[in-house]
OpenMM code with the backbone's topology and positions (N, CA, C; nanometers):
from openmm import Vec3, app, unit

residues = "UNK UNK UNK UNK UNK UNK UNK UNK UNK UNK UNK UNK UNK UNK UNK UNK UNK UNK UNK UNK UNK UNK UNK UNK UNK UNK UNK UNK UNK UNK UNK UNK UNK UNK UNK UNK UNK UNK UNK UNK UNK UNK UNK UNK UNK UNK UNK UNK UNK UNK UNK UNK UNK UNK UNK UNK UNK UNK UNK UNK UNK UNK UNK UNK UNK UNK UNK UNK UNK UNK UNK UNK UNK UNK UNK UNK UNK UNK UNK UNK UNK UNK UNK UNK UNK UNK UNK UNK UNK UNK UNK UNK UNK UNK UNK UNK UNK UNK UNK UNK UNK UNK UNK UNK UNK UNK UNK UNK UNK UNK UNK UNK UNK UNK UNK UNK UNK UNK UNK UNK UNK UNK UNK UNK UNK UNK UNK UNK UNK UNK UNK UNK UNK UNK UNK UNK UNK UNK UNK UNK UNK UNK UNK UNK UNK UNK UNK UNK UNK UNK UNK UNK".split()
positions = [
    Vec3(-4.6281, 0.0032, 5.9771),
    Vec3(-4.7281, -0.0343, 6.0746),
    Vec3(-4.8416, -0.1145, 6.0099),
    Vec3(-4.8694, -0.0749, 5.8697),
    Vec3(-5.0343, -0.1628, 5.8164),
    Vec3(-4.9718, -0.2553, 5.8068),
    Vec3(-4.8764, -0.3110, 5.7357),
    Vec3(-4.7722, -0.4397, 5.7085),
    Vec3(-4.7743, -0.5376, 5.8368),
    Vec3(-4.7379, -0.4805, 5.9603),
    Vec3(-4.7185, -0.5318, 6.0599),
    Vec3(-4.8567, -0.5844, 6.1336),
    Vec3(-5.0352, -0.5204, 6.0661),
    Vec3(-5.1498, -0.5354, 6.1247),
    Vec3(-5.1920, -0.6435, 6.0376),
    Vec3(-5.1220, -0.6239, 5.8997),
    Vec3(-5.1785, -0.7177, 5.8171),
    Vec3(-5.1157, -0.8632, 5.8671),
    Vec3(-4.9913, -0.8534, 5.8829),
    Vec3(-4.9198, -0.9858, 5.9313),
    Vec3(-4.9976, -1.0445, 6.0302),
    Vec3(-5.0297, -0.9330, 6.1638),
    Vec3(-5.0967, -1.0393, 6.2662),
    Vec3(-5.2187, -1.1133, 6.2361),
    Vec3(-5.3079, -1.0281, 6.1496),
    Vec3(-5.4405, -1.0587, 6.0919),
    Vec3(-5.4136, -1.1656, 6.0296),
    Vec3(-5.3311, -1.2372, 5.9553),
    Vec3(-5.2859, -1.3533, 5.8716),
    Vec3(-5.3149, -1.4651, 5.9732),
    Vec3(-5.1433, -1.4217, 6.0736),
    Vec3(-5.1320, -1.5355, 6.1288),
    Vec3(-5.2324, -1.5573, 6.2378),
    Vec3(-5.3514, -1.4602, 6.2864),
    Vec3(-5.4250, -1.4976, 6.3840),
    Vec3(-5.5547, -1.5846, 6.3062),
    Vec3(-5.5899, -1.5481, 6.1298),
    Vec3(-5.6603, -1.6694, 6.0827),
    Vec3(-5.6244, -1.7639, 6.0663),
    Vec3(-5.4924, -1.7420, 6.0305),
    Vec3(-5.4377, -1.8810, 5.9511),
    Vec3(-5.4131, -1.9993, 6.0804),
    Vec3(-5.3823, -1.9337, 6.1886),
    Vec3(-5.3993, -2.0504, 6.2726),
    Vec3(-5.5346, -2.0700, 6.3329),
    Vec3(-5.6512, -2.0126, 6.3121),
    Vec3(-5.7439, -2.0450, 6.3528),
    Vec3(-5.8232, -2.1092, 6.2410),
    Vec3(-5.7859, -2.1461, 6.1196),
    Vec3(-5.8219, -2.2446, 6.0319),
    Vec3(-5.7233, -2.3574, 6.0388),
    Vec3(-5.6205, -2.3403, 6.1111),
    Vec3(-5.5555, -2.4998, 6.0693),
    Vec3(-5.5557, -2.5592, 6.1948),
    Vec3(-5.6089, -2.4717, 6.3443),
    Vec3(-5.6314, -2.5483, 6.4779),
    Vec3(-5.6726, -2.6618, 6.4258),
    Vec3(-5.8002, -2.6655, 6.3844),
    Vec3(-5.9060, -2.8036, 6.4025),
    Vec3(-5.8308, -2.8904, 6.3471),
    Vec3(-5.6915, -2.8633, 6.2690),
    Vec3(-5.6614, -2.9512, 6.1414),
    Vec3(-5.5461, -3.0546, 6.2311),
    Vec3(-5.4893, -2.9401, 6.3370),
    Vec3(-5.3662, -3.0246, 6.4285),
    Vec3(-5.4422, -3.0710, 6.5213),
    Vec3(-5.5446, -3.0293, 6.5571),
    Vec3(-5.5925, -3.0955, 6.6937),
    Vec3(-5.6919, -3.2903, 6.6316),
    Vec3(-5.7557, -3.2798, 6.4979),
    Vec3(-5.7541, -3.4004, 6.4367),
    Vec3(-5.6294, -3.4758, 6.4352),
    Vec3(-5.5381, -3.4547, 6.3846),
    Vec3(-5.4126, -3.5218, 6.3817),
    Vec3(-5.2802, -3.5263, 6.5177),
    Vec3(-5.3402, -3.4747, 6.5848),
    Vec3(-5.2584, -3.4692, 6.7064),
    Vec3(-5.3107, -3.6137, 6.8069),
    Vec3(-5.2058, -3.6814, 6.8705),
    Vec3(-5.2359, -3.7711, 6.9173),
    Vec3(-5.2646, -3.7649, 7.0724),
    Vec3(-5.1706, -3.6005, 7.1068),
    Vec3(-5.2507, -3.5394, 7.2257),
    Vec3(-5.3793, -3.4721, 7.2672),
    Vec3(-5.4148, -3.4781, 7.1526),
    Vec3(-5.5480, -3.4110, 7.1315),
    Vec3(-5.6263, -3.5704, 7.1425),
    Vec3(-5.7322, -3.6279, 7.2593),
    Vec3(-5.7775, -3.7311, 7.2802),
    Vec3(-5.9767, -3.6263, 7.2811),
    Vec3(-6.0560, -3.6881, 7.1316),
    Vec3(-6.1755, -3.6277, 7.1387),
    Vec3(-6.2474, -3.7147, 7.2338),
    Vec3(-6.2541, -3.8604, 7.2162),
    Vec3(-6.3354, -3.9223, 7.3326),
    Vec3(-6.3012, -4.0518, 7.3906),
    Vec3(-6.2647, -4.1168, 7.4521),
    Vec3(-6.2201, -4.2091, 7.4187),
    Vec3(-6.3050, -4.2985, 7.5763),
    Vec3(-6.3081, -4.4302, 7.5043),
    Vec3(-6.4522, -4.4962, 7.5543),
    Vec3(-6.4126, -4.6446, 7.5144),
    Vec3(-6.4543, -4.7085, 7.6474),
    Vec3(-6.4195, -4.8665, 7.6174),
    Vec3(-6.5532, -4.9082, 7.4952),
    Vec3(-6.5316, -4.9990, 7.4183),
    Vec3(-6.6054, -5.0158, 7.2901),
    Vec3(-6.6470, -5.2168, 7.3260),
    Vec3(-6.5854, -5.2472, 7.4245),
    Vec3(-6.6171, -5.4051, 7.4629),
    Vec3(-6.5972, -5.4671, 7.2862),
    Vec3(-6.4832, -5.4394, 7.2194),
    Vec3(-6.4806, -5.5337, 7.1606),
    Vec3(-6.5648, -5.5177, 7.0017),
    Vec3(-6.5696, -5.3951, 6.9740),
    Vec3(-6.6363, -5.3225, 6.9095),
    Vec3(-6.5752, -5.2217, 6.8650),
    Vec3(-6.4568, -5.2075, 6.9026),
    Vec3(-6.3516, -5.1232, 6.8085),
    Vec3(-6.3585, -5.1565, 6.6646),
    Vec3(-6.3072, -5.2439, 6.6172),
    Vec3(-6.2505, -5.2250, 6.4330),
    Vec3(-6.4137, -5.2264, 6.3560),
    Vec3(-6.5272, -5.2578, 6.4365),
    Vec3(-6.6133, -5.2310, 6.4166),
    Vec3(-6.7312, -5.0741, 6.4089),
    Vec3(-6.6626, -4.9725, 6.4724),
    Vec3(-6.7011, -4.8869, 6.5740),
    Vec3(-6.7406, -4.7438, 6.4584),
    Vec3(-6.6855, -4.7171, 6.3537),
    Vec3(-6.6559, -4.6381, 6.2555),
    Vec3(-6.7900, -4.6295, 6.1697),
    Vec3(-6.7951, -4.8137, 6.1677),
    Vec3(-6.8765, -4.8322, 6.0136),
    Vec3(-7.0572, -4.8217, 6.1307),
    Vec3(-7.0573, -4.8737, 6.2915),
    Vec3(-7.1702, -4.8478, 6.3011),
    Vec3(-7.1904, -4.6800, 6.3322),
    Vec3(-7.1100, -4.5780, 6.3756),
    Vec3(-7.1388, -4.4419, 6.4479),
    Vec3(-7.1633, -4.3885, 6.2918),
    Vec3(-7.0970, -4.4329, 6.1408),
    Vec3(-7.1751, -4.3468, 6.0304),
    Vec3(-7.3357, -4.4156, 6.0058),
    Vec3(-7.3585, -4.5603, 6.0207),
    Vec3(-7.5038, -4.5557, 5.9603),
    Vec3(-7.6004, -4.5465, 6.1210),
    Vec3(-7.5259, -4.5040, 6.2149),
    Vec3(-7.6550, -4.4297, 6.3483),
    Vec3(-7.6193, -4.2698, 6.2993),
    Vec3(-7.5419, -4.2397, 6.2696),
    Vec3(-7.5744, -4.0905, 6.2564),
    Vec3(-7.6449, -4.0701, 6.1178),
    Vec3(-7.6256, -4.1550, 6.0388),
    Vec3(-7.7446, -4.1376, 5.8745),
    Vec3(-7.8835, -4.1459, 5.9620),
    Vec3(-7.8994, -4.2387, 6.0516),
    Vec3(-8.0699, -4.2454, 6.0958),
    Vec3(-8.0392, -4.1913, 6.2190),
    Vec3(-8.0097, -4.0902, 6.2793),
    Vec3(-8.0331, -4.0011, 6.4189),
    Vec3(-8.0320, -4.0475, 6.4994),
    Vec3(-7.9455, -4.1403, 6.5428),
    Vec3(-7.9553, -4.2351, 6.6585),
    Vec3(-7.8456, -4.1719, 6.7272),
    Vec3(-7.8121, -4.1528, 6.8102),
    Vec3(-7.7762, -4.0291, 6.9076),
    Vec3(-7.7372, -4.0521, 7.0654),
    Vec3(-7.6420, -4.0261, 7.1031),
    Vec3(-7.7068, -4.0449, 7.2985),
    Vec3(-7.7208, -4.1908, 7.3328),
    Vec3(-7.8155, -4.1689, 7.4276),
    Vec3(-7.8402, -4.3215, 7.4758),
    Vec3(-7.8813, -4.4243, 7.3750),
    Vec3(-7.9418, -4.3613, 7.2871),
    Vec3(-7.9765, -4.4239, 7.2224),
    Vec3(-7.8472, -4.4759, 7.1231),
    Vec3(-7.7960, -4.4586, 7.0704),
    Vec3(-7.6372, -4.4741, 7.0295),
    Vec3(-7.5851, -4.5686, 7.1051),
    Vec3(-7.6185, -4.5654, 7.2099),
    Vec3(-7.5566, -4.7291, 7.3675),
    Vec3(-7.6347, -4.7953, 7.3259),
    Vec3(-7.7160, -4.7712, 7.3347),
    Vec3(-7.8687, -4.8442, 7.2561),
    Vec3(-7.8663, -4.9781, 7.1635),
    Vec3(-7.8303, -4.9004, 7.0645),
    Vec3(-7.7360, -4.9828, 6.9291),
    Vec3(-7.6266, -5.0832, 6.9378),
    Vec3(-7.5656, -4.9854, 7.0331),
    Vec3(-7.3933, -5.0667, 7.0795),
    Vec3(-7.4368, -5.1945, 7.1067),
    Vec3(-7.5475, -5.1568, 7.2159),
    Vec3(-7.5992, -5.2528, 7.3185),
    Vec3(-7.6376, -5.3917, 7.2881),
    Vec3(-7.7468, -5.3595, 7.1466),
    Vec3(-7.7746, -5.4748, 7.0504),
    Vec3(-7.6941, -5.5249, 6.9973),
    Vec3(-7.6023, -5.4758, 6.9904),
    Vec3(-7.4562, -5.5488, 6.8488),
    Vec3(-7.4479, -5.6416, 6.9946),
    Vec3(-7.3659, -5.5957, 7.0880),
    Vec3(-7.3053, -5.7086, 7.1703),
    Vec3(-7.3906, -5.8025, 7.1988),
    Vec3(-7.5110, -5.7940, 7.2479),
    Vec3(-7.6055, -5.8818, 7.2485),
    Vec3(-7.6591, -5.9892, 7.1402),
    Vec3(-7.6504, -5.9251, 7.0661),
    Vec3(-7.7116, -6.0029, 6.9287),
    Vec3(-7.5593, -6.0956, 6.9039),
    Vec3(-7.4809, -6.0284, 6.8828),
    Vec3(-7.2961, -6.0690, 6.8390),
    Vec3(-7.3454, -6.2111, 6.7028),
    Vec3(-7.4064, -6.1468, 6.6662),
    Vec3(-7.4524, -6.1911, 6.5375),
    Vec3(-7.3090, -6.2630, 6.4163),
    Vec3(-7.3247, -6.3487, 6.3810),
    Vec3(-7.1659, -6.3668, 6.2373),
    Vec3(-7.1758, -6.2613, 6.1474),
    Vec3(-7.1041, -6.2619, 6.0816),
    Vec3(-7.0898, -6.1818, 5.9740),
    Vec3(-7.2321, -6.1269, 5.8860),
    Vec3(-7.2754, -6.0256, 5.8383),
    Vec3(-7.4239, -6.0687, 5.7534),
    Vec3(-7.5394, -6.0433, 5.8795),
    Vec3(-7.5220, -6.1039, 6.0040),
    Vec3(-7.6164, -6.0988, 6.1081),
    Vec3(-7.5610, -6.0487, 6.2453),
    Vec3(-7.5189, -5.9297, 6.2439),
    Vec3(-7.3898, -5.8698, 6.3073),
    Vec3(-7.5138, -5.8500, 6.4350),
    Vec3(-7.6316, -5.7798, 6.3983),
    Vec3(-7.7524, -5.7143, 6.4773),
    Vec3(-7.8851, -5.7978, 6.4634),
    Vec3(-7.8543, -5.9240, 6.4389),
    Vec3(-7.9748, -5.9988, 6.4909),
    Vec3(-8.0890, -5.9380, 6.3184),
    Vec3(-8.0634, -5.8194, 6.2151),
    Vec3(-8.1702, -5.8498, 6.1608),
    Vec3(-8.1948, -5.9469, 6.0424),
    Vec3(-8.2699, -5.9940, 6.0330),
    Vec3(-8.2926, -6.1523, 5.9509),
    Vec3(-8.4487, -6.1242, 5.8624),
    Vec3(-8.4601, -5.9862, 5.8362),
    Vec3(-8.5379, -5.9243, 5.7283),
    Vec3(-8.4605, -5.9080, 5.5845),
    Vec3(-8.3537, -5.9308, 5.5693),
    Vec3(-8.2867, -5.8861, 5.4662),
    Vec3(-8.1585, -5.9916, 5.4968),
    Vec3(-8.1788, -6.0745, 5.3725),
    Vec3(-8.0775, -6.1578, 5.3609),
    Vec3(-7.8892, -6.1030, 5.2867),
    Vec3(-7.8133, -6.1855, 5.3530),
    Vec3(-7.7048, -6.0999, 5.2556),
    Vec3(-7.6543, -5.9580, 5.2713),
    Vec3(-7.6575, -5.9512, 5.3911),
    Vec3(-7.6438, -5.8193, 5.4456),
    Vec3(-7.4747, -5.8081, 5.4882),
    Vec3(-7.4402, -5.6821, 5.5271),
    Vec3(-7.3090, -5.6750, 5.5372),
    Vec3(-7.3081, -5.5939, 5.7150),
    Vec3(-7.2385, -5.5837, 5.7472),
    Vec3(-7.2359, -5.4807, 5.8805),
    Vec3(-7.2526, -5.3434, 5.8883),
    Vec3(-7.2691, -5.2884, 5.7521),
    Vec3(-7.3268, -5.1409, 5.7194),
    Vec3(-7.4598, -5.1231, 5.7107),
    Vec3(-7.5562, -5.2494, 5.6465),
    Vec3(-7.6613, -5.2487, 5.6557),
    Vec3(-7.7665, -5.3302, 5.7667),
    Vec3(-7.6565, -5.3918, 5.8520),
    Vec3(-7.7323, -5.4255, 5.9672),
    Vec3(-7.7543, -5.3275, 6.0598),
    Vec3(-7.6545, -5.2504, 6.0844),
    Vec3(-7.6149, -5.1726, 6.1634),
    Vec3(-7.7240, -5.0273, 6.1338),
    Vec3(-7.7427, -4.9891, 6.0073),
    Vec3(-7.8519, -4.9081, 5.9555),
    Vec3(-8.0146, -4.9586, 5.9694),
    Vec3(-8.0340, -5.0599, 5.9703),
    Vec3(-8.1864, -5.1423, 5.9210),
    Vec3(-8.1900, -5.1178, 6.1419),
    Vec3(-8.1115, -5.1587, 6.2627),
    Vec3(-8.1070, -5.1894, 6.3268),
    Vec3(-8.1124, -5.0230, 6.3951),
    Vec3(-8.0548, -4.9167, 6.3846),
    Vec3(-8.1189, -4.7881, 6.4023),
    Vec3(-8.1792, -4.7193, 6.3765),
    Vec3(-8.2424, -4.8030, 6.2339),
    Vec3(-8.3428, -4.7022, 6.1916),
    Vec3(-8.4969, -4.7815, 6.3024),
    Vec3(-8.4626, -4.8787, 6.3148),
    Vec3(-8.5540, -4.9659, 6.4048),
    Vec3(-8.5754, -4.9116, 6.5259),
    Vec3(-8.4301, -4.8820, 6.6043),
    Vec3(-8.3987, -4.8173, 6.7177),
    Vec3(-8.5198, -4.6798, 6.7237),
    Vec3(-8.4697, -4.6023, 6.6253),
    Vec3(-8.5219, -4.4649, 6.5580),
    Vec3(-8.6738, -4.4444, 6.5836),
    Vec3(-8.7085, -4.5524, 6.5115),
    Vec3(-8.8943, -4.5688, 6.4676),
    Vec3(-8.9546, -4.5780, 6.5912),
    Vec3(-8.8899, -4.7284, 6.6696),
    Vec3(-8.9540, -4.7257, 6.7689),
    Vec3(-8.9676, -4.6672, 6.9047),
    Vec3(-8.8245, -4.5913, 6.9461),
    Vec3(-8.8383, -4.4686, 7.0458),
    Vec3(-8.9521, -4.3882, 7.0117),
    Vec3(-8.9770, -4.3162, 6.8489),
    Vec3(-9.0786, -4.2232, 6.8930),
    Vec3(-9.2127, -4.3089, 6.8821),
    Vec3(-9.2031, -4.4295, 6.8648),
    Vec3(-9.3659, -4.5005, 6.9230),
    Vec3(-9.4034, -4.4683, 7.0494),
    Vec3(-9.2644, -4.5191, 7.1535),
    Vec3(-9.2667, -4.5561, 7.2101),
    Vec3(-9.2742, -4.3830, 7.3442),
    Vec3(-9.2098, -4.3019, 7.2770),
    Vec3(-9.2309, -4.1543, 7.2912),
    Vec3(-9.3772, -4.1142, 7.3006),
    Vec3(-9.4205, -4.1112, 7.2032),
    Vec3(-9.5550, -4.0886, 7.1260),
    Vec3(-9.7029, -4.1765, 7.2353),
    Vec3(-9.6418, -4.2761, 7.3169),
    Vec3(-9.7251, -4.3323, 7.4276),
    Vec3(-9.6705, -4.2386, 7.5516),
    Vec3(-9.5996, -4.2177, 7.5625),
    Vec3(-9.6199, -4.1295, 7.6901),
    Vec3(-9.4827, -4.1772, 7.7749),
    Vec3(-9.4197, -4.2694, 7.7157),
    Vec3(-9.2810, -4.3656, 7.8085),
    Vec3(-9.1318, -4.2333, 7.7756),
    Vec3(-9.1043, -4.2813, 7.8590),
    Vec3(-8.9397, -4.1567, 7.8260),
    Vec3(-8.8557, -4.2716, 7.9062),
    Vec3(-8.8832, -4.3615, 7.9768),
    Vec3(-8.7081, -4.4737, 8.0587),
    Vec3(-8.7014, -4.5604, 7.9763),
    Vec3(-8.5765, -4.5546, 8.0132),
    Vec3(-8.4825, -4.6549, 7.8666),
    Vec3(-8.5022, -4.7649, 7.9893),
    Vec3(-8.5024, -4.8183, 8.0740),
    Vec3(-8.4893, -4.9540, 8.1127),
    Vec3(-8.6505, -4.9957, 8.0356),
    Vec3(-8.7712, -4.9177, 8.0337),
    Vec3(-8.9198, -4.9547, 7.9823),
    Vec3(-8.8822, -4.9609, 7.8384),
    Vec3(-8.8146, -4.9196, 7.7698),
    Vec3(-8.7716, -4.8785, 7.6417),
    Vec3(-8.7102, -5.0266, 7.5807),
    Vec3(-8.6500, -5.0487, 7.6687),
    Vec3(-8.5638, -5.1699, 7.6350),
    Vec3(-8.6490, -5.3209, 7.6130),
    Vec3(-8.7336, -5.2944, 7.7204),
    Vec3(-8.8604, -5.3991, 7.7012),
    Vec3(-8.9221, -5.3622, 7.5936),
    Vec3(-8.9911, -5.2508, 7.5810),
    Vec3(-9.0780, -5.2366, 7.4451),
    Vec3(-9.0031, -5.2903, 7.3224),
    Vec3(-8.9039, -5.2384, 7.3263),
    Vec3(-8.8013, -5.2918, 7.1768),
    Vec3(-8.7769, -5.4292, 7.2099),
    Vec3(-8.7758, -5.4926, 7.2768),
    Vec3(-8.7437, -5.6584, 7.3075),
    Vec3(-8.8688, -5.7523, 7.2281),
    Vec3(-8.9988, -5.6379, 7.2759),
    Vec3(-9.1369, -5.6986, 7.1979),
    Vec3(-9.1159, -5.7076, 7.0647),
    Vec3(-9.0444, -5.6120, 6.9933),
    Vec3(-9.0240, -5.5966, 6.8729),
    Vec3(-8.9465, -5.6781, 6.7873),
    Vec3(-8.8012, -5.7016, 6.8474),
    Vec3(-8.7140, -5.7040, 6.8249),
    Vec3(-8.7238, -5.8570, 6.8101),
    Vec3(-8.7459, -5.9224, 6.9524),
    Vec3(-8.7511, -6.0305, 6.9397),
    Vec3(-8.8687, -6.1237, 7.0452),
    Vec3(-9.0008, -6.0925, 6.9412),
    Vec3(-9.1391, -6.1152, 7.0322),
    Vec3(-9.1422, -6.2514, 7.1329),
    Vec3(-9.2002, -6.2130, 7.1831),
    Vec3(-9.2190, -6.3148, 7.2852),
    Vec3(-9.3318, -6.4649, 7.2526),
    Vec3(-9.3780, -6.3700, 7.1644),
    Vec3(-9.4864, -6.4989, 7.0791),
    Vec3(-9.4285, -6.5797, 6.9448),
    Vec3(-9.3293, -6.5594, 6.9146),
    Vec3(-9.2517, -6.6450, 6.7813),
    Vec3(-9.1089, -6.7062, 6.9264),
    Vec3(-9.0608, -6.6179, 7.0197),
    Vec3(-8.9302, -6.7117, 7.1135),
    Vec3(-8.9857, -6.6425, 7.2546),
    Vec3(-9.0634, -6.7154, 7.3220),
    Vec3(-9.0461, -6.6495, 7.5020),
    Vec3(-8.9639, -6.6171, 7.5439),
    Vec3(-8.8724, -6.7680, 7.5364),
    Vec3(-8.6699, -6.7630, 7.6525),
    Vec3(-8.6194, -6.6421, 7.5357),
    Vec3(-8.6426, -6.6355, 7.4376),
    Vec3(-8.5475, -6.5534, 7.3090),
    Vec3(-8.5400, -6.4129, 7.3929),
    Vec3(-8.6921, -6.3483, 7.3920),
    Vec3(-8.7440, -6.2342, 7.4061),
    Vec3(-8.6404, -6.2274, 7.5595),
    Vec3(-8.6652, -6.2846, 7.6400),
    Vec3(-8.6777, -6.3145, 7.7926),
    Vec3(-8.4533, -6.2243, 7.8088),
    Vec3(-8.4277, -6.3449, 7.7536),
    Vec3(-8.3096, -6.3170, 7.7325),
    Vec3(-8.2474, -6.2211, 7.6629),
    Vec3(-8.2935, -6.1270, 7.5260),
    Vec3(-8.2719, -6.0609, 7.4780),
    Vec3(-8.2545, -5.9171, 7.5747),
    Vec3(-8.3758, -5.9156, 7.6652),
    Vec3(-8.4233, -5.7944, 7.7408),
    Vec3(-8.3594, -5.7896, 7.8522),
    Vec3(-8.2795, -5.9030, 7.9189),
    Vec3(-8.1534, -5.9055, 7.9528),
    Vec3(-8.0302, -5.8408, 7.9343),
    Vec3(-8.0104, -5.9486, 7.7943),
    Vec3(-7.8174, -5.9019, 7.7884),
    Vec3(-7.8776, -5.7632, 7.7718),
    Vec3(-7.9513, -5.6868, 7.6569),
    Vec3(-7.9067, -5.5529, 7.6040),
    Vec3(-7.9347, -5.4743, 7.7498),
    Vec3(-8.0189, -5.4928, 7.8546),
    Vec3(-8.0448, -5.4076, 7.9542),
    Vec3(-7.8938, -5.4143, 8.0302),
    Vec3(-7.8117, -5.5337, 8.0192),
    Vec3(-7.6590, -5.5697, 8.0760),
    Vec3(-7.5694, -5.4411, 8.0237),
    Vec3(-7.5593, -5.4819, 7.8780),
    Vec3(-7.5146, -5.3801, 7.8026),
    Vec3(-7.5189, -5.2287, 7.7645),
    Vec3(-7.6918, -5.2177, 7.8100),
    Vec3(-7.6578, -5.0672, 7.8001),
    Vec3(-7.6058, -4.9754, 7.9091),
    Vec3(-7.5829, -5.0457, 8.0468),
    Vec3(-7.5565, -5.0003, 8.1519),
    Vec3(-7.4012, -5.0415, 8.1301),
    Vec3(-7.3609, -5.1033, 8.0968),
    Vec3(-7.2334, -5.1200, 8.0509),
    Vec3(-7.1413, -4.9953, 7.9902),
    Vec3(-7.2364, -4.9512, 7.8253),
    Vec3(-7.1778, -4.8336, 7.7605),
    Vec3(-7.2483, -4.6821, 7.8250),
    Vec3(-7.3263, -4.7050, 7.9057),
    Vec3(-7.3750, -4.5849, 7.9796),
    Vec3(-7.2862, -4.5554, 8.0914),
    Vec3(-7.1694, -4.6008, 8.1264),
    Vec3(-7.1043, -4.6063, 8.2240),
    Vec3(-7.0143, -4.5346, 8.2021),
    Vec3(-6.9796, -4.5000, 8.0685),
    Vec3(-6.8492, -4.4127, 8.0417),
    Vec3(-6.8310, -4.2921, 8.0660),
] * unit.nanometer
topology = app.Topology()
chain = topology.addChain("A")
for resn in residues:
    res = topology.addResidue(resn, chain)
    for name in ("N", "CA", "C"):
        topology.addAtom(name, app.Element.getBySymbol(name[0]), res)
């Protein structure tokens, strides 16, 4: 009988340490799956440097939002042009940590809607006093876009 308690005790851990392991590798096992507009083979390298800077949630569409918008070449994937020689790991990081900073400014005034949010970061992002049409248009596509990846 202990033989037979010990056995179940095995196999009731042992498969409850290797669940997570088949349900990763299982192709029926679907964790989220979400149109990416084109932003797939891309999609990996930006969700690790938004989760290094806490970019999260909407704010995570947020990001998405700017890549498509910006659709920057290579080096300028996210529109930033503070740092030359950049790769898509560090645009993608410099561009949520931006995201990051300026929500809680923008927190920290008293605002909580991402459509007001989107303007404030447009000031930032791309002022209206160095490009008007730039700014004008910027606060556009990404407001296009985030209703786009907010849709899923």
């Amino acid at each position: 009988m202990e033989k037979l308690i010990i056995i179940l005790i095995i196999l009731v851990f042992g498969a409850a340490a290797v669940a997570p392991v088949i349900a990763r590798n299982c192709r029926a096992v679907q964790i989220e799956k979400r149109d990416y507009y084109g932003l797939e083979n891309e999609i990996s390298c930006i969700t690790k440097a938004a989760e290094r800077n806490g970019c999260r949630g909407r704010l995570f569409d947020l990001l998405l939002a700017i890549r498509k918008a910006e659709n920057g070449p290579p080096g300028f994937e996210f529109g930033v042009v503070a740092v030359k020689g950049t790769n898509l790991e560090t645009q993608a990081a410099w561009a949520a940590a931006t995201v990051i900073k300026n929500y809680r400014r923008f927190h920290l005034q008293g605002y909580e809607d991402y459509e007001e949010f989107i303007e404030f970061l447009g000031n930032v992002y791309c002022p209206p006093s160095i490009d008007h049409r730039g700014n004008i248009n910027w606060v556009k596509n990404v407001r296009f876009w985030f209703k786009r990846f907010g849709e899923e």
